[in-house]
TORFITI-982721 format. One record per residue (C-alpha): residue number from 1; residue in three letters; x, y, z. Coordinates in pm, 1 decimal, decimal comma. Layout:
// TORFITI-982721
R   num   residuo          x          y          z
R   NUM       ala          X          Y          Z
...
END
This chain:
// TORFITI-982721
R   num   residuo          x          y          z
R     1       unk   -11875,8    -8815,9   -12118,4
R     2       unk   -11963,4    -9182,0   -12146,8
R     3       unk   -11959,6    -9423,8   -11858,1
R     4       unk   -11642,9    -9544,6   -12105,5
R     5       unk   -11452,5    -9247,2   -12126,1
R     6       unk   -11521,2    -9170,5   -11769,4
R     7       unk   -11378,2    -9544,2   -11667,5
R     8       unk   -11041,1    -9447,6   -11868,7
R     9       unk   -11044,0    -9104,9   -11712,0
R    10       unk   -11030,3    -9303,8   -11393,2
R    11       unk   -10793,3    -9509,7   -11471,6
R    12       unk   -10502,8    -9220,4   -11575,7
R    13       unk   -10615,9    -9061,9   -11272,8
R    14       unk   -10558,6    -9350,2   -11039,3
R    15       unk   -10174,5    -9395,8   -11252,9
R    16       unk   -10067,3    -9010,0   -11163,3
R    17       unk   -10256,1    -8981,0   -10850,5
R    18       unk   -10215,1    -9314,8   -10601,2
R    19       unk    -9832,2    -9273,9   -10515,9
R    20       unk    -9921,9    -8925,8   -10351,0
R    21       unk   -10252,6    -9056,5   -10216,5
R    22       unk   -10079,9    -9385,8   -10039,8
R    23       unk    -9783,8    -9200,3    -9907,7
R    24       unk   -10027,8    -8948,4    -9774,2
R    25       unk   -10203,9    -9262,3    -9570,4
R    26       unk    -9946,8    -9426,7    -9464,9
R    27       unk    -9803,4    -9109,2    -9311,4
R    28       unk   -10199,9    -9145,9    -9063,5
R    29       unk   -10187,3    -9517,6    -9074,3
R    30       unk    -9847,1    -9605,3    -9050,9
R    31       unk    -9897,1    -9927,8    -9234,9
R    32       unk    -9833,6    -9895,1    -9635,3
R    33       unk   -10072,3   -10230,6    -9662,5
R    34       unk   -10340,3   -10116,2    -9478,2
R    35       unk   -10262,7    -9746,8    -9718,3
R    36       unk   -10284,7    -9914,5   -10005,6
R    37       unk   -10598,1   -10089,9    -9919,8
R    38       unk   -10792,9    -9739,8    -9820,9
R    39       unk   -10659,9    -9635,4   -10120,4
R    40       unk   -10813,8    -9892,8   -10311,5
R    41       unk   -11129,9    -9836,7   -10123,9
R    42       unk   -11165,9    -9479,2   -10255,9
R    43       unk   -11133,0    -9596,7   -10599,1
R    44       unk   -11410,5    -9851,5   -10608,2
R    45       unk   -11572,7    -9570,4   -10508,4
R    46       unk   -11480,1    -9319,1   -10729,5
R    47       unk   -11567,5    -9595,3   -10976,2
R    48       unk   -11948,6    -9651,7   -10856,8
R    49       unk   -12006,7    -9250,0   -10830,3
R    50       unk   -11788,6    -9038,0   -11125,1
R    51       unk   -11986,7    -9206,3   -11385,1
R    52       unk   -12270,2    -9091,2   -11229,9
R    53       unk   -12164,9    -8739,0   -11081,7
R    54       unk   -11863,8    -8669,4   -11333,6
R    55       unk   -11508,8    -8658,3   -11259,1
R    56       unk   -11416,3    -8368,0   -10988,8
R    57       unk   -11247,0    -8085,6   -11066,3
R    58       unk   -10955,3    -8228,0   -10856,2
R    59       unk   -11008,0    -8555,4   -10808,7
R    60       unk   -10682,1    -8631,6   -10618,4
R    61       unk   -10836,4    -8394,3   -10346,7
R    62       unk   -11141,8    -8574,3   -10405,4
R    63       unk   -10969,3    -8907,1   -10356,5
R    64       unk   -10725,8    -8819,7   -10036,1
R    65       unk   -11078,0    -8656,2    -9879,7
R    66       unk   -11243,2    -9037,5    -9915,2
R    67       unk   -10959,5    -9202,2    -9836,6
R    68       unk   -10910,3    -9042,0    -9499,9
R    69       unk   -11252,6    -9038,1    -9365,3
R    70       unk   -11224,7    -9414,4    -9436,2
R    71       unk   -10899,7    -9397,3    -9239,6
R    72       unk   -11038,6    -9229,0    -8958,4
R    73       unk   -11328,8    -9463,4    -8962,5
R    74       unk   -11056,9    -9760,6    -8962,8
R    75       unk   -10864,9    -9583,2    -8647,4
R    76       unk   -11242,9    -9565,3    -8450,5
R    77       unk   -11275,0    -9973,8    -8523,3
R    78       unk   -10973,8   -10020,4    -8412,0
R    79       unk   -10994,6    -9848,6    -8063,3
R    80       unk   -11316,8    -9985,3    -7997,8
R    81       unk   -11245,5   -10299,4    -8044,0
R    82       unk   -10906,3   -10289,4    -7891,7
R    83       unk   -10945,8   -10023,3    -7594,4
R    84       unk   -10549,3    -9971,0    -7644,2
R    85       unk   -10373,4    -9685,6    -7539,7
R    86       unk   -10173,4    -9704,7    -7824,2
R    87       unk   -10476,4    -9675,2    -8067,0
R    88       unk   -10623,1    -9416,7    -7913,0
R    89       unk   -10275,6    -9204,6    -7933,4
R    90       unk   -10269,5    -9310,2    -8313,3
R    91       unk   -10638,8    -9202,8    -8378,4
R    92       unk   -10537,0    -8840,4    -8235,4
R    93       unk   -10276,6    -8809,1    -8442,2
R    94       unk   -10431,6    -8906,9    -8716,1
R    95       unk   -10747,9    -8656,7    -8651,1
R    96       unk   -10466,5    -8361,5    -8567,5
R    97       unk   -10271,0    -8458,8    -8902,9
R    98       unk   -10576,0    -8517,9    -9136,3
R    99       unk   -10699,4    -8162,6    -8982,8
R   100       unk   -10406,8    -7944,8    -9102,7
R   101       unk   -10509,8    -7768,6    -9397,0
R   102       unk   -10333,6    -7895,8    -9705,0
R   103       unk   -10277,4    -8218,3    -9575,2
R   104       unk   -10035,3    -8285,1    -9892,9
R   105       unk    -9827,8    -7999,5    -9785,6
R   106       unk    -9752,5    -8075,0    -9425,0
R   107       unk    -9407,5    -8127,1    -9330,4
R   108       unk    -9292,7    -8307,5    -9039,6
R   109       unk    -8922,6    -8295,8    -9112,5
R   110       unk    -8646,0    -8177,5    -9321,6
R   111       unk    -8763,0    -8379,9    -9634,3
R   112       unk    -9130,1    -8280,1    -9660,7
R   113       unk    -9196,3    -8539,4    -9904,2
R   114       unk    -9453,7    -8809,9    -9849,5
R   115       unk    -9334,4    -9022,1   -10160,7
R   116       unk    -8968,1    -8991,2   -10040,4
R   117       unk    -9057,2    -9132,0    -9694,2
R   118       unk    -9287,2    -9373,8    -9857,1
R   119       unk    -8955,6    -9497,2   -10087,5
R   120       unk    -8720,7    -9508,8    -9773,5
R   121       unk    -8952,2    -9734,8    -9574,7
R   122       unk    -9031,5    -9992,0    -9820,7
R   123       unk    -8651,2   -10013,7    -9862,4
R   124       unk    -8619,8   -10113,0    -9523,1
R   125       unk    -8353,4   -10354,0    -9432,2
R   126       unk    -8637,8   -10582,6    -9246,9
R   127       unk    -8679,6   -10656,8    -9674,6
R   128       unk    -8494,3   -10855,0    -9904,8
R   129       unk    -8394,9   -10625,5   -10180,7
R   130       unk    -8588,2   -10824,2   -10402,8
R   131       unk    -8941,0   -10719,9   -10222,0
R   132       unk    -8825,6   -10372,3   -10171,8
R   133       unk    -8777,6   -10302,4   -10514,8
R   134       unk    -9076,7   -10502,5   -10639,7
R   135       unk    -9282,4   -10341,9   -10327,6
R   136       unk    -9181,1    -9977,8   -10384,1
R   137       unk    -9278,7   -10049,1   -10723,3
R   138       unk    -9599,9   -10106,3   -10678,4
R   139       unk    -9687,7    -9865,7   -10423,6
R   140       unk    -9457,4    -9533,0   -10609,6
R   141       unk    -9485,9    -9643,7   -10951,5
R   142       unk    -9852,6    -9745,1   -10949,8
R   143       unk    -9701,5   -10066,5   -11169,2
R   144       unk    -9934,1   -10405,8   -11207,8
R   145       unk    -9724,7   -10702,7   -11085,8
R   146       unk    -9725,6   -10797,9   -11430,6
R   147       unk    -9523,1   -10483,8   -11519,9
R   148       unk    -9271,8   -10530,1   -11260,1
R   149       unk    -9215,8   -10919,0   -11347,8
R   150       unk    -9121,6   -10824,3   -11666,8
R   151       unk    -8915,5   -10546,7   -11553,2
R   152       unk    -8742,9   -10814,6   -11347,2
R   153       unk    -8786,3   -11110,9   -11616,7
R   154       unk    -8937,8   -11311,8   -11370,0
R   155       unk    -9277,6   -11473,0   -11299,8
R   156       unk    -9606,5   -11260,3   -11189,1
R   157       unk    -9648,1   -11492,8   -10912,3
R   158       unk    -9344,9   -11465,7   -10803,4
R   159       unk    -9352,1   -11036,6   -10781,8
R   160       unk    -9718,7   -11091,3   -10590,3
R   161       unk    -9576,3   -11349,9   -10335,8
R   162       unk    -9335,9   -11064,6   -10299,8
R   163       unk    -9521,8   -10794,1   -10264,9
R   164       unk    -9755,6   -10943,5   -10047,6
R   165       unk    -9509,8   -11090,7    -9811,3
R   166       unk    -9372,7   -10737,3    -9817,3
R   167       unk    -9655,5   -10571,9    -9681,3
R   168       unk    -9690,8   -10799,8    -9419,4
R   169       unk    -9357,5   -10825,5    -9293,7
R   170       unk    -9357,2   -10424,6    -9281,9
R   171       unk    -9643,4   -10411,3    -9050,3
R   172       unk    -9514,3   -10674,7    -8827,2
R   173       unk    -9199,0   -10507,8    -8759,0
R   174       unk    -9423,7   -10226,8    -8716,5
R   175       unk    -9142,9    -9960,2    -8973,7
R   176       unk    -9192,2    -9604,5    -8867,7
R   177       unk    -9291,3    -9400,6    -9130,4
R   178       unk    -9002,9    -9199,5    -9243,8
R   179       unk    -8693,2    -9104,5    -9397,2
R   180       unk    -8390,8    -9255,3    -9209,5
R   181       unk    -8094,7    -9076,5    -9094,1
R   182       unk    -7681,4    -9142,1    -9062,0
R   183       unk    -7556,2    -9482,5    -9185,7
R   184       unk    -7894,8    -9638,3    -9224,0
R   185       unk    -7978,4    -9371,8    -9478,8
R   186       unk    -7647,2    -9513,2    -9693,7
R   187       unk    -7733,0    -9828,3    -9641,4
R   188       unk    -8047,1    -9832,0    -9782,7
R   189       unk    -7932,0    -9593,7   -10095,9
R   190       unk    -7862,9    -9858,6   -10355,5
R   191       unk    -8230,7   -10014,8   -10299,7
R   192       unk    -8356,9    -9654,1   -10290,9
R   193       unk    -8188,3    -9568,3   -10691,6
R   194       unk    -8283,2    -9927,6   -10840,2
R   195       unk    -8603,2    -9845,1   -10734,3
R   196       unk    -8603,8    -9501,3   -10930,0
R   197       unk    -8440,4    -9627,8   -11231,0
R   198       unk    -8716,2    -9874,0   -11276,1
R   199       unk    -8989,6    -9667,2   -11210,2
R   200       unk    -8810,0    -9425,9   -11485,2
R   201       unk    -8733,9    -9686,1   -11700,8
R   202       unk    -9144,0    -9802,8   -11709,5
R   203       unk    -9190,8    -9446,9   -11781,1
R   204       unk    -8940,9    -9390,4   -12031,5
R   205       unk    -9065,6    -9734,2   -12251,0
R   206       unk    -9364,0    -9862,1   -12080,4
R   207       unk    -9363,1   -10236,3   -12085,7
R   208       unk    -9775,2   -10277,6   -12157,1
R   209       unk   -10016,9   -10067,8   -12287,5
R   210       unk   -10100,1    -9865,8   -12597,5
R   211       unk    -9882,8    -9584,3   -12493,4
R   212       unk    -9513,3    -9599,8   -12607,9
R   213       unk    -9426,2    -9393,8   -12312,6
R   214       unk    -9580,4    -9293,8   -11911,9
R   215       unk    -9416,4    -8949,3   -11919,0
R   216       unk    -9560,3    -8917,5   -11515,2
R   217       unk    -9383,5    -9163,7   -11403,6
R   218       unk    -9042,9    -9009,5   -11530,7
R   219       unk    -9156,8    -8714,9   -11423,9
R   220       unk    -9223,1    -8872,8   -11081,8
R   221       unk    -8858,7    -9043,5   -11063,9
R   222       unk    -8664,3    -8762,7   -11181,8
R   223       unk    -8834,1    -8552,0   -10885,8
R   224       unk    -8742,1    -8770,2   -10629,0
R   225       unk    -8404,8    -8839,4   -10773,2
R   226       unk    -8344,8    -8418,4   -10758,3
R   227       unk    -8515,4    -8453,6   -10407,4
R   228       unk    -8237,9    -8755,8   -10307,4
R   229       unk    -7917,7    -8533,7   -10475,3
R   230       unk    -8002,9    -8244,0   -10247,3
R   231       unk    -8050,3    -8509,3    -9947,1
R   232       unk    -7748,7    -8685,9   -10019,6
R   233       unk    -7482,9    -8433,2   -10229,7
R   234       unk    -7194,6    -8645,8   -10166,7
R   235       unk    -7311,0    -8942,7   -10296,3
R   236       unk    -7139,8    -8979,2   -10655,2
R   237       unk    -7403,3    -9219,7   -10775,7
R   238       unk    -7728,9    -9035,8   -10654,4
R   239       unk    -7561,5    -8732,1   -10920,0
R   240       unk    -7517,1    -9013,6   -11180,3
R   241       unk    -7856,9    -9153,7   -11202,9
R   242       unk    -8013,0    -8811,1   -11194,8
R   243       unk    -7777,4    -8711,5   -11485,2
R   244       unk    -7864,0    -9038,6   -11660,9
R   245       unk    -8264,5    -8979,9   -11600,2
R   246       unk    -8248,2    -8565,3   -11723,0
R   247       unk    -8031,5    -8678,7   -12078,2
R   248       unk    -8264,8    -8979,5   -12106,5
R   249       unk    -8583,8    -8759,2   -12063,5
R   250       unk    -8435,6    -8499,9   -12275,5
R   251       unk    -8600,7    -8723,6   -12567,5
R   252       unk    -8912,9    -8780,8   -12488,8
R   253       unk    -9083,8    -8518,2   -12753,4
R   254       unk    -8837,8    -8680,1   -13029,3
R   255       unk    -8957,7    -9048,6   -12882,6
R   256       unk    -9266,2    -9024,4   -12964,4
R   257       unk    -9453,5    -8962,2   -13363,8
R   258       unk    -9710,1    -8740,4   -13439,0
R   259       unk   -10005,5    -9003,2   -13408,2
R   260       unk    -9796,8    -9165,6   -13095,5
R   261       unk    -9545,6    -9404,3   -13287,9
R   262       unk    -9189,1    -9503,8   -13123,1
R   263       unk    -8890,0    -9298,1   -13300,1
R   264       unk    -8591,0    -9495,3   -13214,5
R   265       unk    -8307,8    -9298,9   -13109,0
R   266       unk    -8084,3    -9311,0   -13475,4
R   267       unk    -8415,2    -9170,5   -13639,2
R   268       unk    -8490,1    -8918,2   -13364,4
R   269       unk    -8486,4    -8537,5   -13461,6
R   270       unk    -8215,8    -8388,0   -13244,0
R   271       unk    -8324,8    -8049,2   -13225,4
R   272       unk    -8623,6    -8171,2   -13061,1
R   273       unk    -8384,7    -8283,5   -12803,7
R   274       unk    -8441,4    -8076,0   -12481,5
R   275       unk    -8130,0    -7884,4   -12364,6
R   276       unk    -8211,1    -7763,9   -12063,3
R   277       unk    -8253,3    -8098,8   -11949,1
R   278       unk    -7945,2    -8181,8   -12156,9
R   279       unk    -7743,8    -7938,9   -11945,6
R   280       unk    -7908,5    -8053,4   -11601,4
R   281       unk    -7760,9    -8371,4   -11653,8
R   282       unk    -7425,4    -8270,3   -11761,2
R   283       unk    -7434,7    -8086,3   -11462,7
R   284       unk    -7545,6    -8361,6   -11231,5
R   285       unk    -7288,2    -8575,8   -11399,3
R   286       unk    -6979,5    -8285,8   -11354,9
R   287       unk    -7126,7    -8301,6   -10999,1
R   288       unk    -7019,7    -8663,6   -10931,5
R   289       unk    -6754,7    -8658,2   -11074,0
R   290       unk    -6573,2    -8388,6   -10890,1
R   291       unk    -6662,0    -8606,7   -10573,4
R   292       unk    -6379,4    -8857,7   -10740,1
R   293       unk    -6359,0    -9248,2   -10647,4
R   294       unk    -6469,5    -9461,3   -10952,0
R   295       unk    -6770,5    -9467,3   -11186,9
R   296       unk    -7070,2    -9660,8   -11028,7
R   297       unk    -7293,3    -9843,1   -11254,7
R   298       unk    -7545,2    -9510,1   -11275,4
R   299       unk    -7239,9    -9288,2   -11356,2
R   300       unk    -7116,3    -9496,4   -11639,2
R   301       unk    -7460,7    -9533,2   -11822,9
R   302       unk    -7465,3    -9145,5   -11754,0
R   303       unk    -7137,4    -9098,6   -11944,3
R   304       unk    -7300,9    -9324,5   -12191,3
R   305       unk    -7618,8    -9125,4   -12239,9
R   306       unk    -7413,8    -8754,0   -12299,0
R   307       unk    -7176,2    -8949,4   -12571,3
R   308       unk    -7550,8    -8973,7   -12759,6
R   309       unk    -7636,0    -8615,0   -12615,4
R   310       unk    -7325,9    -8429,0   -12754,7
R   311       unk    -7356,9    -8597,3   -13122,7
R   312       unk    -7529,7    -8307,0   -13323,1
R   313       unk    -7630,2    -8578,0   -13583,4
R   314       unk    -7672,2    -8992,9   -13541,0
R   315       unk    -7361,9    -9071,3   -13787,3
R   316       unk    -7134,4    -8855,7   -13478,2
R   317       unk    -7206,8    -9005,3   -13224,4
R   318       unk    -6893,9    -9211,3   -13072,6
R   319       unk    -6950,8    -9569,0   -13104,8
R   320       unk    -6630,9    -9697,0   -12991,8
R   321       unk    -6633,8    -9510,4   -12685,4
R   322       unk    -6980,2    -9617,4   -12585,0
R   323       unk    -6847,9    -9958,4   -12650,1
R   324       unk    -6573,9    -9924,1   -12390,6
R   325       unk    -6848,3    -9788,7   -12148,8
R   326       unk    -7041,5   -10091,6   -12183,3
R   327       unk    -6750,6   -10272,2   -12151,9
R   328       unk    -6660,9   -10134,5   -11839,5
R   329       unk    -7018,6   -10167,5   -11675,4
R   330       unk    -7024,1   -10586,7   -11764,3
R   331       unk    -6724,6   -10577,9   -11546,0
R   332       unk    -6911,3   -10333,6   -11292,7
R   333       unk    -7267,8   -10471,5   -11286,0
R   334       unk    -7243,1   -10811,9   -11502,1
R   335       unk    -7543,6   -10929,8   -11653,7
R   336       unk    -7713,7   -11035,2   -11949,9
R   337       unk    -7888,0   -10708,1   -12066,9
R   338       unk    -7573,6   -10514,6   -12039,0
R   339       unk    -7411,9   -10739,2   -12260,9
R   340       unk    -7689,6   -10746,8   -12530,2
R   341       unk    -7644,4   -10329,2   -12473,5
R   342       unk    -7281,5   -10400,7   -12533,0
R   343       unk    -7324,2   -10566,2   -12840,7
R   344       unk    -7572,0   -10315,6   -12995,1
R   345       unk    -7292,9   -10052,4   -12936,1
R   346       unk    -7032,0   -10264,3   -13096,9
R   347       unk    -7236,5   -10353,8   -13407,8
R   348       unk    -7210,4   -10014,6   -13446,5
R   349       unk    -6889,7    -9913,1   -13401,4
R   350       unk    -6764,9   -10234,3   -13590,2
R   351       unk    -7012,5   -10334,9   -13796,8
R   352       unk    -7312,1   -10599,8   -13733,4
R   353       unk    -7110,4   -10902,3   -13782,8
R   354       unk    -6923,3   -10844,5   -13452,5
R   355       unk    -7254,4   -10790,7   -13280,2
R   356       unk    -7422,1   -11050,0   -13430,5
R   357       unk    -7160,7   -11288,6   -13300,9
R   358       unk    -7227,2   -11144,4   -12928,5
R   359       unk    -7595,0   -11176,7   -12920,8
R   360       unk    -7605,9   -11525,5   -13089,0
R   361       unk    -7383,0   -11584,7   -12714,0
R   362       unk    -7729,8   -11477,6   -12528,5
R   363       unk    -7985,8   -11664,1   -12723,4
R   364       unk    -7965,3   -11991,6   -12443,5
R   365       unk    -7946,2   -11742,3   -12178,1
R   366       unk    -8277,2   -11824,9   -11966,1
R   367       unk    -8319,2   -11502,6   -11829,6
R   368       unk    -8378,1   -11345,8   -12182,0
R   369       unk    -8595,5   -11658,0   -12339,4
R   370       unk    -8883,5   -11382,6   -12255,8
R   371       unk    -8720,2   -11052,3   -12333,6
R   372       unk    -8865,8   -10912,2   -12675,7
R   373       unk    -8523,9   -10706,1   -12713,0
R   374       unk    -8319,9   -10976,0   -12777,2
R   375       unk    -8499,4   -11096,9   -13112,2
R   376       unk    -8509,5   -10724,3   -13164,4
R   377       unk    -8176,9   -10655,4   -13166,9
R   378       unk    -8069,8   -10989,1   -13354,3
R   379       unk    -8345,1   -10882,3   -13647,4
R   380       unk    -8164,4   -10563,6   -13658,8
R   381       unk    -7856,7   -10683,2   -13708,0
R   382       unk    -7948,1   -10991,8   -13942,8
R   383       unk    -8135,5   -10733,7   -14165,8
R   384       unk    -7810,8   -10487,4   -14191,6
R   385       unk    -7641,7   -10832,9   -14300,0
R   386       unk    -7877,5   -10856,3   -14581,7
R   387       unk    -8040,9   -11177,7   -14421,2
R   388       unk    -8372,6   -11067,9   -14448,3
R   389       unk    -8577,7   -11405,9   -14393,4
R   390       unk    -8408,6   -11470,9   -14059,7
R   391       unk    -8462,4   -11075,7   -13968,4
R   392       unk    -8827,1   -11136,6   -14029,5
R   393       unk    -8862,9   -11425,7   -13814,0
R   394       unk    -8641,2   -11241,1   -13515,7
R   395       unk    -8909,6   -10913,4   -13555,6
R   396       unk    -9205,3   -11128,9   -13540,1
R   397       unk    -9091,8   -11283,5   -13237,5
R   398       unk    -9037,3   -11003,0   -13079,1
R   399       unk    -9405,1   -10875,8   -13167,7
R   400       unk    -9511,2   -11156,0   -13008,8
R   401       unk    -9293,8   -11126,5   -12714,9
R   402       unk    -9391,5   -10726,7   -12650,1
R   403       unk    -9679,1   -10666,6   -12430,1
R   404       unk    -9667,8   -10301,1   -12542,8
R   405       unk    -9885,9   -10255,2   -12844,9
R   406       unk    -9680,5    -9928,9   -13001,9
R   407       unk    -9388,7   -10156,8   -12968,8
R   408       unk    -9566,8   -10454,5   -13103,8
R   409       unk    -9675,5   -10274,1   -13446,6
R   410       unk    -9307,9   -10112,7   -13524,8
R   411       unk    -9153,5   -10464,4   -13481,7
R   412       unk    -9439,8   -10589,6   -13682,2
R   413       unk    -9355,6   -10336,3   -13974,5
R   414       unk    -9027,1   -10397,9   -13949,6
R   415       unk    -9116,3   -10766,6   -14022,3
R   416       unk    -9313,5   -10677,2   -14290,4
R   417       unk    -9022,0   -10469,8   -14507,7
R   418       unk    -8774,4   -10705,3   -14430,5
R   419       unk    -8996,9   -10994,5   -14617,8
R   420       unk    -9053,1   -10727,8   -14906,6
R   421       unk    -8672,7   -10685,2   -14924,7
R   422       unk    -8631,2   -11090,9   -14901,9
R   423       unk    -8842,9   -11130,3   -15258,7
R   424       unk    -8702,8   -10842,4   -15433,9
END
């Protein structure tokens, strides 16, 4: 293996493995900055010595094993230079936690899941929602700050201010480490699923890259939103983004080409489709509902996702109905994605005219000047109109908007046949 292959090795490593490896420090350090920095640590050096020595046969173990001897040197410093009771408590606790064999699979409550406790405290209320979202993010997802200011359509600078401002904040207040309890449990719930559908979301279309799709981190989200349904079973909307999340990821064979291409969804083999996951969500989504009240934002785009899932064939599925869906979530949760969803659904249960005439509404919206969907959508529909030169432009705007490079060569091919359809 070249020093190359071993660096990208490294690097999908570092994507699957640092959520588990942070949680698991901040659970000795109690401080997810000073977590994520150790972490860090261990990388640089798995960086200087894999190329040498070759990539471990577990290199998360390898990783969580550098990281805490790192940590307990950090707890030593500490008490020496501080002489504080309270640091020496911390460094025995650390030395009786990092001790227990399996240090991954220690429990210390009910939950037994460092990446749920991990979620919980950087939604504390101490936060804006903003920087929980944005830190959680970062530390769960493994996301650059790039990926998460696109995810939020808002400047890098701005997430890393966040993030950073986060951190700090968290260690001042000095957070405990774990998963609330009672009414502060609820209250930080909605922070807790935006979180997850983000993190699935980056997963499910990753927003940079030369992968089409980050199947761990969907993988990662659906866990802990299974983990959060059996935590919280009476909360409607927990069931309704876990329903949403197992019919989404119920496509991710049929997403992807043989030689890693983006299918979109209307040319997506169905039987490909994976029904077990299918039914989990049906299942999550009967859940909710039998818990009554009305349809939360997660709920609806649920109910959305199994009007695609029950369509044996593309030309079944229920446009109109979707339509109404979306319809119902602007009024729910208005913005300006949901209405450029919205409009998709109509073109197709009207024709592209109608849609057309609801996404030329969102071209001054300043939110979207950045979003490569939006001239995606409006080449889509100006080519179904038969106005091919304008389609082109729309597609090659997008390309140039997409930091994804799957992404970027669809919407470039797409360009491409609509200016061989505008000479024939």
């Amino acid at each position: 293996m070249t020093a190359t292959d071993t660096h990208l090795a490294i690097d999908a490593i570092w994507r699957i493995e640092s959520p588990r490896l942070i949680a698991g420090l901040a659970r000795i350090v109690r401080d997810v900055g000073v977590a994520e920095d150790l972490a860090q640590d261990a990388l640089i050096v798995a960086l200087e010595r894999w190329p040498e020595s070759g990539v471990p046969d577990n290199p998360g173990a390898w990783l969580m094993a550098t990281a805490k001897h790192r940590a307990i040197d950090l707890l030593r410093r500490r008490t020496l230079l501080e002489r504080k009771h309270e640091e020496l408590g911390r460094e025995l606790e650390a030395r009786q936690e990092i001790g227990v064999a399996g240090f991954e699979d220690a429990i210390d409550d009910d939950i037994g899941d460092d990446l749920l406790r991990l979620i919980f405290t950087a939604c504390h209320p101490v936060l804006s929602s903003e920087a929980r979202v944005a830190l959680t993010l970062r530390l769960l997802g493994g996301l650059t700050t790039e990926e998460i200011a696109r995810a939020f359509l808002i400047s890098e600078p701005t997430v890393a201010q966040r993030i950073v401002r986060a951190k700090r904040t968290l260690a001042e207040a000095r957070v405990p480490f774990e998963v609330p309890r009672g009414p502060e449990l609820a209250a930080r719930l909605s922070s807790v699923l935006e979180v997850l559908y983000l993190i699935f979301n980056e997963g499910y279309a990753a927003t940079a890259g030369d992968d089409w799709m980050r199947p761990e981190l969907c993988e990662d989200a659906l866990r802990l939103g299974r983990i959060l349904a059996e935590l919280m079973p009476k909360e409607p909307e927990v069931h309704g983004l876990v329903a949403l999340m197992e019919i989404q990821a119920s496509r991710s064979h049929a997403r992807v080409g043989p030689s890693g291409e983006p299918v979109l969804l209307l040319d997506q083999d169905r039987g490909r489709w994976d029904q077990l996951l299918i039914h989990r969500g049906f299942a999550a989504l009967e859940r909710g509902e039998k818990l009554g009240g009305e349809r939360g934002p997660y709920a609806l785009q649920a109910a959305i996702a199994a009007c695609h899932a029950r369509a044996r064939t593309a030309a079944e599925t229920d446009w109109a109905r979707i339509a109404t869906l979306y319809e119902s979530l602007a009024q729910l949760a208005p913005s300006p994605v949901v209405e450029l969803n919205r409009a998709v659904a109509v073109a197709m249960a009207f024709g592209p005219a109608a849609g057309l005439d609801l996404v030329d509404a969102l071209m001054s919206e300043a939110s979207l000047k950045a979003y490569h969907l939006l001239p995606s959508v409006r080449g889509d529909l100006l080519s179904k109109l038969g106005r091919f030169g304008e389609a082109r432009g729309e597609f090659e705007r997008a390309a140039s908007l997409t930091r994804n490079v799957r992404e970027r060569e669809l919407l470039l091919e797409r360009a491409a046949a609509c200016a061989r359809e505008s000479t024939n």
